[in-house]
C-alpha positions as CSV (number, residue, x, y, z in Angstrom):
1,X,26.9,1.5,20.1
2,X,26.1,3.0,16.3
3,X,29.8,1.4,15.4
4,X,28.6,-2.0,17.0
5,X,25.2,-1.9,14.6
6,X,27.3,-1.2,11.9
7,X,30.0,-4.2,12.2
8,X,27.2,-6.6,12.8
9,X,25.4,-5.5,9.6
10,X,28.4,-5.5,7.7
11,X,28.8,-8.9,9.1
12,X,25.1,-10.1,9.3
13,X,24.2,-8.5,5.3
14,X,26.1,-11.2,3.1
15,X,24.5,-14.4,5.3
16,X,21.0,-12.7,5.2
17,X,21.3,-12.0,1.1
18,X,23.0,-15.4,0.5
19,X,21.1,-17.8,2.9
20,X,17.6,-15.8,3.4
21,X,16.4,-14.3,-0.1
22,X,16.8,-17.3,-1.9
23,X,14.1,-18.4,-0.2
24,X,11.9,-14.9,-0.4
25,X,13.1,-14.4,-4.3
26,X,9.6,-16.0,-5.4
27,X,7.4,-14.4,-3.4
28,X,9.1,-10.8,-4.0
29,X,8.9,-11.6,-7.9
30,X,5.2,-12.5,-7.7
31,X,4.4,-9.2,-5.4
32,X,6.4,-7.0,-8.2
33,X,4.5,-8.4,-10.7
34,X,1.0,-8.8,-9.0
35,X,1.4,-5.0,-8.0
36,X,3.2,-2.8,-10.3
37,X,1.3,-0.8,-12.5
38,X,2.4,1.9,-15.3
39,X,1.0,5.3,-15.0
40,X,1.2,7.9,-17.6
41,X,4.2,10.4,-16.7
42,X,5.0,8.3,-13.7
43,X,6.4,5.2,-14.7
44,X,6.0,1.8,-12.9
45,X,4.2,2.1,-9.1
46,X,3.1,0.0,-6.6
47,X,-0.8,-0.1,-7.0
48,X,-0.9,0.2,-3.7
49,X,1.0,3.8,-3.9
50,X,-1.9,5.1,-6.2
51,X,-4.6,4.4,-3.8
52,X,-6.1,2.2,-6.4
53,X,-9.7,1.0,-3.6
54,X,-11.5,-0.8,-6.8
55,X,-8.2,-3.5,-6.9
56,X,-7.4,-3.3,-3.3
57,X,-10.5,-2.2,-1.4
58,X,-11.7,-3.5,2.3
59,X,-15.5,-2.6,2.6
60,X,-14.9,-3.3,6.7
61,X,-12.6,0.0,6.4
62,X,-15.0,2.4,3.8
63,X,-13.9,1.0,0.5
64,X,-17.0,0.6,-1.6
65,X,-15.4,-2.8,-3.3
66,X,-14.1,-5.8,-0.8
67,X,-11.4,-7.3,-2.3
68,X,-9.9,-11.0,-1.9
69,X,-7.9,-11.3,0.8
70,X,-4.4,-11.5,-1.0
71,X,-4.9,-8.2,-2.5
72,X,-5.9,-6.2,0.0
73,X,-3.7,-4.1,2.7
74,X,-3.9,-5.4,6.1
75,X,-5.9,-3.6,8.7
76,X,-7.7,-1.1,6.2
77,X,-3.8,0.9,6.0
78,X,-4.6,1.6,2.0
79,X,-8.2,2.6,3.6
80,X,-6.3,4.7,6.3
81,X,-3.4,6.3,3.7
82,X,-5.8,7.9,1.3
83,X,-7.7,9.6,4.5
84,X,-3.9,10.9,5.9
85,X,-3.1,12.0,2.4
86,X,-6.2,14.1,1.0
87,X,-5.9,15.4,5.0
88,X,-2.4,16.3,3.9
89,X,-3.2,17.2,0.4
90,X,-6.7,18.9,0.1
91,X,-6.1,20.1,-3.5
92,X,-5.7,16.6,-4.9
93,X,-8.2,14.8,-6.8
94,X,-8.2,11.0,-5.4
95,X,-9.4,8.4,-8.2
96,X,-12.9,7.6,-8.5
97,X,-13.1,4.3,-5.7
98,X,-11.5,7.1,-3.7
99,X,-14.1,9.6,-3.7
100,X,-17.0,7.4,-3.7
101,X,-15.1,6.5,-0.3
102,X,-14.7,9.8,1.0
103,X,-18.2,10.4,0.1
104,X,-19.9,7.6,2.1
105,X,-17.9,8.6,4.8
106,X,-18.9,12.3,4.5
107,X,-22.9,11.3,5.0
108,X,-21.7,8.5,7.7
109,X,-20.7,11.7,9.5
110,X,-22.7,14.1,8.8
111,X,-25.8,12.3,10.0
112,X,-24.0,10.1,12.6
């Protein structure tokens, strides 16, 4: 079965980059460049990777800004990520949107 998958990508690859992309190319271009960032000693990152709430925030999922639409994750996953990583990560120090978010959600809990 694994072999099978492999021939029909091998097969199916070339007509998906030639006849599919070409279509897509615009749209990846304009997320690249809508999204990337540079941070210092990092590079170029998604702005979405640095959990960056004040440019991508959903107040219906904890952020303290609400975004446009276009900008923001769907279904509060940037909202959800930040919670999984300081979870994961305790010792990190998440930007400033980010705590304010952590905060609120702190008192919601405490007193809820």
């Amino acid at each position: 079965l694994l072999f099978l998958e492999e021939m029909a990508s091998v097969l199916l690859t070339p007509y998906v980059l030639y006849f599919m992309m070409p279509q897509c190319a615009d749209g990846i271009v304009a997320f690249v460049r809508d999204f990337t960032l540079h941070v210092e000693g990092v590079g170029d990152v998604c702005s979405l990777a640095s959990f960056d709430l004040a440019r991508h925030g959903n107040a219906k999922y904890g952020a303290p800004t609400h975004c446009p639409k276009a900008a923001r994750s769907r279904q509060g996953k940037l909202e959800k990520s930040l919670l999984t990583f300081v979870a994961t990560y305790p010792t990190w120090e998440p930007p400033l949107a980010g705590r304010a978010m952590l905060a609120a959600l702190s008192r919601h809990t405490e007193f809820g």
